[in-house]
C-alpha positions in Angstrom: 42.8 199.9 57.1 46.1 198.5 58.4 46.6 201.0 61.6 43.6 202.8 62.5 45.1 206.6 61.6 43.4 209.7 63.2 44.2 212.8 61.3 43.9 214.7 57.8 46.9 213.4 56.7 50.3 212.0 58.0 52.2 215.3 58.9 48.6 216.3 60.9 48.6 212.9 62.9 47.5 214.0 66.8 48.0 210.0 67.8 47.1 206.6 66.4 44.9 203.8 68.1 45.3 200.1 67.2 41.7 198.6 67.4 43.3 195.1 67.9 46.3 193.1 67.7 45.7 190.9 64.5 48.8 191.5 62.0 46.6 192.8 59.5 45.4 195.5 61.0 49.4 196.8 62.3 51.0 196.5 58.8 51.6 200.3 58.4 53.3 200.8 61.1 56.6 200.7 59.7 55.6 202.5 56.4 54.2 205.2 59.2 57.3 205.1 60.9 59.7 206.0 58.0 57.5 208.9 56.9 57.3 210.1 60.6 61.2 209.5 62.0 61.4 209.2 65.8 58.1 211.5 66.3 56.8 210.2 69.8 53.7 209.7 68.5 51.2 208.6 71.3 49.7 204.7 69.9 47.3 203.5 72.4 46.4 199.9 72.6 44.5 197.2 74.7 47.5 195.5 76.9 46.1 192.1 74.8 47.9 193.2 71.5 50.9 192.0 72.3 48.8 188.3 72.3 50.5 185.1 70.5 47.5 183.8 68.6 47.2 181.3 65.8 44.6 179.4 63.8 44.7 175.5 64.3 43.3 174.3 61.1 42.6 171.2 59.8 45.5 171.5 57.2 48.0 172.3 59.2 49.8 171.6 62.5 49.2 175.5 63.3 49.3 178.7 61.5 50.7 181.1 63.9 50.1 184.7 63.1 52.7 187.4 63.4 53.0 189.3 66.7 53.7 192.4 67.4 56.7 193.8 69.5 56.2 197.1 72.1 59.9 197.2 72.5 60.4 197.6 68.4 57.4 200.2 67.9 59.3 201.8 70.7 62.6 201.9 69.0 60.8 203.1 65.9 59.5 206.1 67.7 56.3 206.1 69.1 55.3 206.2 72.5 52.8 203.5 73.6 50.2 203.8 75.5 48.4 200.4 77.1 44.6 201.6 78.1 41.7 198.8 79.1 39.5 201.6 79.9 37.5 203.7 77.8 39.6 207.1 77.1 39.3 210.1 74.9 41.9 211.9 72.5 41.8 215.4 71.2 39.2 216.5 70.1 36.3 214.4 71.6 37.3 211.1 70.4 36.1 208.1 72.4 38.2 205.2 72.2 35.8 202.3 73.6 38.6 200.4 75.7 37.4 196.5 76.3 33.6 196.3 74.3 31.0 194.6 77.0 29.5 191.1 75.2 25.6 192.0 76.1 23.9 190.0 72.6 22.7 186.2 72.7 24.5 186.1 69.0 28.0 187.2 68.9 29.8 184.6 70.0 33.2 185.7 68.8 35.7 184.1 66.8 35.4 180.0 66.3 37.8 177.2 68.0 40.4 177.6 65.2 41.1 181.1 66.7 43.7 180.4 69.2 46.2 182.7 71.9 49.0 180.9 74.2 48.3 181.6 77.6 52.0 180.7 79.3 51.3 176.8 79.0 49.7 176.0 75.8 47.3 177.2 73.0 43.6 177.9 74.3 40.6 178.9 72.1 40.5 183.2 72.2 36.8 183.6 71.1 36.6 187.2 72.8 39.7 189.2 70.9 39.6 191.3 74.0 41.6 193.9 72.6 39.0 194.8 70.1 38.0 198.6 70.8 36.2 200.9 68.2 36.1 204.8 68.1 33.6 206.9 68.7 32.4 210.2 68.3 29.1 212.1 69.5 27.6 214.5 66.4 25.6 217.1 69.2 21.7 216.6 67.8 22.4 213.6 65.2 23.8 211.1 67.5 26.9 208.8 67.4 29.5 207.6 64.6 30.8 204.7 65.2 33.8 203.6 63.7 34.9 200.1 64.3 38.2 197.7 63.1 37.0 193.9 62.4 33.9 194.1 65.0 35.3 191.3 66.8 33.3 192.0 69.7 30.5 192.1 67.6 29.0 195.0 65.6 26.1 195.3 68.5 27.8 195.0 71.0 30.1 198.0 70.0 27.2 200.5 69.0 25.6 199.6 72.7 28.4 199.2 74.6 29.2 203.3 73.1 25.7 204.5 73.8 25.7 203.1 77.4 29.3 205.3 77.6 27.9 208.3 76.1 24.1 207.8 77.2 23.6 208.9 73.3 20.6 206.3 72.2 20.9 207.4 68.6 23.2 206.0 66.2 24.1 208.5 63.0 26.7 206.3 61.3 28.4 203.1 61.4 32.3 202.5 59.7 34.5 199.7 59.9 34.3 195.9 59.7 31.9 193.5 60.8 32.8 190.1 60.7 30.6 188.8 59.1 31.9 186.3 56.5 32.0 183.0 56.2 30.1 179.8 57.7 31.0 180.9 61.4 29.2 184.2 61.3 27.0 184.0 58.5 24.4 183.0 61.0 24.6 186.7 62.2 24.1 188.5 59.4 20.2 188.1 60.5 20.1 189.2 63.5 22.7 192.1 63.3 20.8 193.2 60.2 17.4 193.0 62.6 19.2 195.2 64.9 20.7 197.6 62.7 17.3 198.1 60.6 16.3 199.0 64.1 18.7 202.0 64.8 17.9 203.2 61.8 21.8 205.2 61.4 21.7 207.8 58.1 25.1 206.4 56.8 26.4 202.8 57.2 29.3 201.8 55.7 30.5 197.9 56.2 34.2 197.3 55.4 36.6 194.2 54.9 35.5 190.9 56.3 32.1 192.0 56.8 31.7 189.7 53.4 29.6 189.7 50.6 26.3 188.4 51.9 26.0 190.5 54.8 26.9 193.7 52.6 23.8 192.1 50.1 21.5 191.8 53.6 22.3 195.5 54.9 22.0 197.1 51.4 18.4 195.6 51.2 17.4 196.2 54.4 18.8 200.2 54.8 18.9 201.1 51.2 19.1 204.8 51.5 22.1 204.1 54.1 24.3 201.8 52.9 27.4 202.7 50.8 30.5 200.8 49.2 33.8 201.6 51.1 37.0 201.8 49.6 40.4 203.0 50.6 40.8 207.2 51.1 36.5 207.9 50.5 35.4 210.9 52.4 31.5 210.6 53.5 29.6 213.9 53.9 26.3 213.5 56.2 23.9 216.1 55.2 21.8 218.4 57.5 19.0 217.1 59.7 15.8 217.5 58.7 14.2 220.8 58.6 17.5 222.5 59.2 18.1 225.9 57.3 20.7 227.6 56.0 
């Protein structure tokens, strides 16, 4: 997903909430801008989005990732909103704010990830900004839906229950970040954790990679199914409902 988009479809947008600043994750913006016109609509964010960040690797002096501007979503019409707290948008939608770091094994992103702080570049491990949504199904627990998981997959599912004081997870959407040789020493104990929770319906997205997708469709068979762009997932009824 490039911005997180609440709504059935563009014309029914109620707001739209950015789960972090990576460019990746903002590239519709503009393409949401042209179908919308100068619409006001709300976009909350972490105040962190606006970060400078880059990735100092080995072969090169510094690959420094786009940025994104408040003053030109502004002038393209919506009206941002900067929230580090935990907040909720119509309907019941929790939007986690900053995600506590509570697990001995999420250690965020490696060295390479980088932010400016005023004098230099500084290693940015946490991704601050990275916030998930959330929303309580009364009786079946919570749905989680997350960006990349930056904060760590975990973390996000506690750090909701402890906001909701909901101990049950019924689904989990989104990204992990799980792939490659800096996180694939996760995938074991996030899978461990997960398997414990026990949700009806998880659904791992981009850059949750290919061996921890492998991992969670072994160890929660019945739960685990293949994302792609515009799916709609149906839960069915708990058990020993009728009607």
């Amino acid at each position: 997903m490039n911005a997180e988009r609440l709504g059935v479809d563009v014309g029914g947008l109620q707001g739209v909430v950015l789960s972090h600043g990576h460019f990746d994750h903002a590239g519709g913006f503009e393409g949401l801008a042209r179908l919308r016109g100068r619409s006001g609509l709300p976009l909350t964010a972490h105040p962190a989005v606006w970060t400078r960040r880059r990735l100092a690797l080995p072969a090169v002096q510094g690959l420094e990732m786009p940025t994104l501007s408040r003053g030109a979503l502004e002038r393209e019409g919506f009206e941002v909103i900067e929230r580090r707290q935990p907040s909720l948008l119509a309907g019941g939608i929790l939007i986690t704010g900053e995600v506590d770091r509570v697990t001995e094994f999420e250690h965020g992103m490696p060295p390479a990830h980088q932010a400016w702080d005023g004098n230099g570049w500084r290693h940015d491990p946490a991704v601050i900004d990275d916030q998930a949504l959330v929303v309580n199904v009364r009786g079946r627990g919570l749905v989680v839906i997350t960006g990349c998981g930056h904060a760590g997959v975990v973390n996000i599912i506690r750090h909701a229950m402890r906001l909701t004081g909901v101990g049950e997870l019924l689904a989990l959407i989104g990204g992990f970040h799980l792939s490659g040789p800096a996180f694939e020493p996760v995938i074991g104990p996030t899978v461990a954790a997960l398997t414990e929770l026990a949700p009806e319906l998880i659904v791992p997205g981009h850059c949750t990679g290919w061996r921890a997708q492998h991992a969670l469709a072994a160890a929660l068979p019945d739960a685990w199914a293949q994302t792609s762009v515009g799916t709609t997932y149906t839960l069915g009824a708990p058990q020993g409902a009728v009607g």
